[in-house]
N, C-alpha and C positions, 0 to 999 in steps of 0.2 A: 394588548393591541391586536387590529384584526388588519394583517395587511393583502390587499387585490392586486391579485396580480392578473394583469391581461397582458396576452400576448397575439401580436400582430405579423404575418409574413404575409407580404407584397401585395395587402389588401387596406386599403385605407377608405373606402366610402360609408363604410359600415363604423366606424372606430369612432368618431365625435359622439355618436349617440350612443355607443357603450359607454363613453367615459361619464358622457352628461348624467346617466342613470348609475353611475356610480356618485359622482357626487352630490345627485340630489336625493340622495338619502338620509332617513331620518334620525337613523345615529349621529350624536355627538362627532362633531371632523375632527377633533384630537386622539379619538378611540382606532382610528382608521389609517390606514395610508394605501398609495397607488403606487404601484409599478409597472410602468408601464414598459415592453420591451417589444422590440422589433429590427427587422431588419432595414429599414429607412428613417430618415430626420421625419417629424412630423409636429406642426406648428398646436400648439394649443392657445396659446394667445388669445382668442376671440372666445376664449371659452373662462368663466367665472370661476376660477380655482379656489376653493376652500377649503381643502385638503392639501398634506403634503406628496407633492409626485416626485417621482423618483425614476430618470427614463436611460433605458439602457440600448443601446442603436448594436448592433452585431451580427454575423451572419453565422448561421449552423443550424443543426437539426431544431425542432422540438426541443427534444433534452436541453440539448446547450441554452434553449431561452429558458427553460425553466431550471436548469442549474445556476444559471449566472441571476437567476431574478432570486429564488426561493434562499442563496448566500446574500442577498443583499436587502432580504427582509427583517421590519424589525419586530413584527408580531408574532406573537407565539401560536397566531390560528393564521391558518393562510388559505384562502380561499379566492375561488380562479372564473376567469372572465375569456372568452373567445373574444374576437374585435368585432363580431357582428352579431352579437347576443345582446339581451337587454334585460336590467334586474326593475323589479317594483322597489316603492320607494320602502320598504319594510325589509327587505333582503336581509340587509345584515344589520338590524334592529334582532330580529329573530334570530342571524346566527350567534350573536352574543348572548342571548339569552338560554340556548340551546347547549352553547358549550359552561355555561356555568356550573352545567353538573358533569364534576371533575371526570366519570366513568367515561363518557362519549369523546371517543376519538375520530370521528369520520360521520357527515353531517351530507344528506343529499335530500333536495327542494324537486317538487314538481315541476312542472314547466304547460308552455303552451308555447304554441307555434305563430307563427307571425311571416308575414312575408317581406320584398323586399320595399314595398312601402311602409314597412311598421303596422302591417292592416292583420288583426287577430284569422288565423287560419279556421274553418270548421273542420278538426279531424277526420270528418266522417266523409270531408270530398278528396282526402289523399289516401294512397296507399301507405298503411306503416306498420309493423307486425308490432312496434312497441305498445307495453300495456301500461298507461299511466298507473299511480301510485294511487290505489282507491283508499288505504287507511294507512296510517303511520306503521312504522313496522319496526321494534327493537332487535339486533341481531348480533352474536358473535363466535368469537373460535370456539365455542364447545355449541354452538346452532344445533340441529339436525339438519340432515342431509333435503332434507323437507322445506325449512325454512331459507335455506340459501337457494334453493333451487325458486322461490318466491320474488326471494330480493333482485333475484337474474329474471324471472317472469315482468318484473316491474324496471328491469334496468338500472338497479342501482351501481354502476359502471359505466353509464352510461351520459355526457354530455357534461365538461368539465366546468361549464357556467352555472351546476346547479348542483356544485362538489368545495365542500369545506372539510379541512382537517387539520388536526394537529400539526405544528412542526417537527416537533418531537418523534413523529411516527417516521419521519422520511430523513431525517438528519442523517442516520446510519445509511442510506442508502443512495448517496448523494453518486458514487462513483456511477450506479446502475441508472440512475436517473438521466443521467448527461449521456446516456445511449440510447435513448429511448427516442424512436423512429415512428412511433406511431400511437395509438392508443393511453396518450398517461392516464384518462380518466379512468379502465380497466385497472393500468399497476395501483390509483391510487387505490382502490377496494380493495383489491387482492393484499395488498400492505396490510391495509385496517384491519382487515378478515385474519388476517395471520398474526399481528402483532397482540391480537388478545381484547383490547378493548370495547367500548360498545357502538355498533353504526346504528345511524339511526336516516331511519326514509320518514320524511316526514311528505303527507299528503297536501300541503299548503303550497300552493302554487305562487312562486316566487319569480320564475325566471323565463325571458322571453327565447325560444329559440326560433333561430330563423331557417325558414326552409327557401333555398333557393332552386332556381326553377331546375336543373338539372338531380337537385337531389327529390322533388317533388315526381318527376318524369322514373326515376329510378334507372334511368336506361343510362349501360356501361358497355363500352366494348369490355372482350376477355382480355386483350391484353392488360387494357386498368386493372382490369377487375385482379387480376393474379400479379400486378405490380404492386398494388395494395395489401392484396392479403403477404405480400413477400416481406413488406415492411411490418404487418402486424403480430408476423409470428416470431420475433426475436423477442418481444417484449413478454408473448406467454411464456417463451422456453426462457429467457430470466427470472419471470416470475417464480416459474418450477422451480428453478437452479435454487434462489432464495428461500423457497420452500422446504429442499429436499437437504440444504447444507445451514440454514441460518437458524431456522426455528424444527429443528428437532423431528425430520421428515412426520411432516404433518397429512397423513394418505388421504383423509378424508378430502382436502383444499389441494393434493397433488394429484386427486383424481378428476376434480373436476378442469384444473388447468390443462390434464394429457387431454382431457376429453375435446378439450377448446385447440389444441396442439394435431391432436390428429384430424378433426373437420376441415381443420386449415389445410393440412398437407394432402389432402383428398380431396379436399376445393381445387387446389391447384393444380395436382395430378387430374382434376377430371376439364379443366379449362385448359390444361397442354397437351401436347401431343404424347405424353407419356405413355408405354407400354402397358394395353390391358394389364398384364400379371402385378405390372408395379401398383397400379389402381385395385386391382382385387389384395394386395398385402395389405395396404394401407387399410381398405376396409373392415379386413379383418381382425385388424387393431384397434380399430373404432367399434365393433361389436364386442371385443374381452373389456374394452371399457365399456362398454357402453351397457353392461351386463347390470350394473347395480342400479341402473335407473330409467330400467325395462318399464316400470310402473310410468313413465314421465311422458304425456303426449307429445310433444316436441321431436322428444328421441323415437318415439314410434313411427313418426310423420316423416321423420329425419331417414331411418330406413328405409322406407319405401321409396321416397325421393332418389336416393344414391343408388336404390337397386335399376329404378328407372334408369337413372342417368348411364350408368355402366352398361346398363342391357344397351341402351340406344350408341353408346361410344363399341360397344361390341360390333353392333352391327354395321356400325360404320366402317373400322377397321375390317369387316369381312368381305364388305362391296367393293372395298377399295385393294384388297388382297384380289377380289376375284375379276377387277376390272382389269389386273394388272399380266393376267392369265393369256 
């Protein structure tokens, strides 16, 4: 059985038409189930239920909605819904057909963007550094260093509406899951990626994302901006922690998490008031990492960007030193 789980906090306009695109889907409704969990009562009544749902009202992190949902599912694939995404009627026709073969543990669909009228976005009139998934791409813990760097080129970490996997891969990690502040669809890869079995990116565009106006605009103040990455980086350094204690320090997948661990912390460092020298340590640590994958345009772009940045926060602190004269 394949159970959906969506989850909902203190947005409900979007929510009917994720559900409706859950069950009118083309799989068999005894193969499937809903969970639907949130932090508010929400009426489904006027909606044609043909599946069995299963709703859980509670208040807490992320985690806790997907702790208290992913225990009270009864499918052994469990694959996840945002309340304002939208699947095609084939979704999970395809993810059962997908997880048939017993190797694949962790299962991610392309997507398309959609606005808040359900109107199909043209990528090419928003800003977005993501690269959709041009070919299916098989990948796992013995990859190269090559090919993971591909699956992160294409975001497979990325948008948890278009992320199926095993239960079996997260069971053990239930305690670390009900702390998770930010990013699941990241820990759920990084699990896959570590637990040994096979992901698979497939190119078939299955899942509706929605971009609303704010994340179209991109514009954030700093303070979000470093309230955000605060909550994202407890989930890499668990991720690490997992990595370096659970499956047999794995360097190759604990390299690339420090990598994602110190961009955070020198994100941060360069949006606070933090002391140049704490900003130049930090950097510094991002280049001993960042040494094995000198060959990666990103990380090259990546450089010059932070040297920028530092140079301009240098000179800042120095006007503001000699204003003080």
């Amino acid at each position: 059985m394949i159970s959906v789980i969506i989850t909902a906090y203190n947005r409900k306009e979007y929510l009917k038409e994720a559900i409706r695109s859950v069950i009118d889907q083309n799989l068999e409704k005894d193969k499937y189930e809903i969970i639907l969990v949130s932090n508010f009562d929400f009426d489904i009544s006027d909606i044609r239920v043909s599946v069995k749902v299963k709703k859980l009202i509670l208040e807490g992190s992320m985690g806790e909605f997907l702790y208290h949902a992913i225990m009270k599912a009864d499918g052994d694939i469990l694959t996840f819904m945002d309340d304002d995404d939208i699947w095609l009627p084939d979704k999970l026709k395809v993810v059962e057909e997908t997880f048939s073969d017993s190797s694949i543990i962790y299962y991610h669909n392309n997507y398309f963007y959609i606005n808040e009228r359900t109107e199909v976005i043209d990528k090419k009139s928003i800003y977005d550094s993501r690269v959709s998934i041009k070919y299916s791409i098989r990948l796992s813990k013995v990859s190269s260093s090559k090919v993971i760097a591909k699956a992160l080129k294409y975001r497979a970490d990325f948008n948890s509406s278009c992320i199926s996997i095993r239960k079996c891969v997260l069971i053990d990690f239930m305690p670390q899951i009900r702390k998770i502040m930010s990013m699941p669809d990241s820990f759920f890869f990084w699990i896959s990626l570590m637990h040994g079995g096979v992901i698979y990116l497939d190119n078939q565009v299955l899942t509706g994302y929605r971009l609303h106006a704010d994340r179209i605009s991109g514009s954030k103040e700093s303070e979000s901006l470093i309230k955000e990455l605060k909550r994202r980086l407890p989930t890499i350094e668990m991720l690490n922690n997992i990595c370096l204690t659970e499956y047999s320090n794995d360097k190759q997948i604990s390299m690339w998490l420090n990598l994602y661990i110190i961009e955070y912390r020198l994100a941060i460092s360069l949006l606070n008031t933090q002391p140049i020298m704490d900003v130049i340590s930090e950097f510094i640590e991002l280049l001993k990492v960042n040494i094995a994958y000198t060959n990666k345009l990103r990380h090259r772009l990546l450089m010059i960007s932070l040297l920028y940045l530092i140079n301009r926060k240098m000179a800042l602190q120095l006007t503001l030193f000699l204003s003080n004269k």
